[in-house]
C-alpha positions as CSV (number, residue, x, y, z in Angstrom):
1,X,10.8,-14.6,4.5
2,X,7.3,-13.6,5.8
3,X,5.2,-12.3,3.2
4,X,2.5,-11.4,5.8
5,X,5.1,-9.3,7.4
6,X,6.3,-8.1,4.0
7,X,3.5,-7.2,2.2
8,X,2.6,-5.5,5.8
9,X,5.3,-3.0,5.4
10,X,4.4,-2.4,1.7
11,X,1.0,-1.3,3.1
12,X,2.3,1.2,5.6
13,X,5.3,2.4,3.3
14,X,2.0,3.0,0.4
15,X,-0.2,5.0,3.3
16,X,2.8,7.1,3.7
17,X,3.6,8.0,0.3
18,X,0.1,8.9,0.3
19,X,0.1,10.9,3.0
20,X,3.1,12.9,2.4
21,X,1.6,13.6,-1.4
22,X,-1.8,14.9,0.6
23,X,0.0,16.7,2.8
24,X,2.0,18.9,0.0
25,X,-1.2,19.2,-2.0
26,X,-2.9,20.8,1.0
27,X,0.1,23.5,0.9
28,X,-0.7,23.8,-2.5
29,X,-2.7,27.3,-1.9
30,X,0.7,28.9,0.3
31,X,2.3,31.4,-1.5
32,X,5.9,29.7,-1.9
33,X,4.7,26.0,-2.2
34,X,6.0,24.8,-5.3
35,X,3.8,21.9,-5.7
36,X,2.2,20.2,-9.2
37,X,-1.1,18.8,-8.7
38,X,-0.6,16.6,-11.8
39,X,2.6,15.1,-10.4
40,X,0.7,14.2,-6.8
41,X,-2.1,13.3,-9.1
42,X,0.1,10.8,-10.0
43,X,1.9,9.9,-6.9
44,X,-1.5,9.0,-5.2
45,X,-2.5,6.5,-8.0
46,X,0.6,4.9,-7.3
47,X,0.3,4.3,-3.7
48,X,-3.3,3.4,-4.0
49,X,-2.0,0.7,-6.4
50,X,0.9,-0.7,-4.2
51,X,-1.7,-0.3,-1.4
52,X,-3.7,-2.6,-3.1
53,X,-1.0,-5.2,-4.3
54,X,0.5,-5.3,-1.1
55,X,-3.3,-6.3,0.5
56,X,-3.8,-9.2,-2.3
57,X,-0.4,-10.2,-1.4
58,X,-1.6,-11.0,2.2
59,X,-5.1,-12.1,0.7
60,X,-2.7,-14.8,-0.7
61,X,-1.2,-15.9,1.8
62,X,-3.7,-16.4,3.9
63,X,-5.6,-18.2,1.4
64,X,-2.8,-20.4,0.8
65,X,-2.0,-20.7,4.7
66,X,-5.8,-21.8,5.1
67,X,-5.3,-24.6,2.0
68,X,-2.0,-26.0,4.2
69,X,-4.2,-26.0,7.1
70,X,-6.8,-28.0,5.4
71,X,-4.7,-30.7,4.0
72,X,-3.4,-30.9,7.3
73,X,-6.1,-31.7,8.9
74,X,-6.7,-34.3,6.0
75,X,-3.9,-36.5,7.4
């Protein structure tokens, strides 16, 4: 399993969510939009936050992928 790839699709999946919460709060005003602010409130935290796990995720690996590289080159 690729966690580059992974955590990559964890980062577009949390943009989305995002997104799709922005784009109901900005109906917010319509007459028949049935939206809560608190619960978007809510929903945007949480994408932010798997935005940001998913990007230390790759930070990881990367670092990791660099440490392999480096005892590699040791040999």
């Amino acid at each position: 399993m690729d966690p580059i790839a992974t955590a990559s699709y964890g980062m577009f999946a949390a943009t989305r969510r995002f997104e799709a919460s922005a784009q109901r709060v900005a109906t917010m005003g319509a007459p028949d939009a049935q939206v809560s602010y608190e619960k978007e409130a809510v929903e945007q935290i949480s994408a932010k936050h798997q935005f940001k796990a998913n990007l230390a995720t790759i930070e990881t690996a990367r670092e990791m992928w660099d440490a392999l590289l480096k005892i590699q080159e040791r040999r």
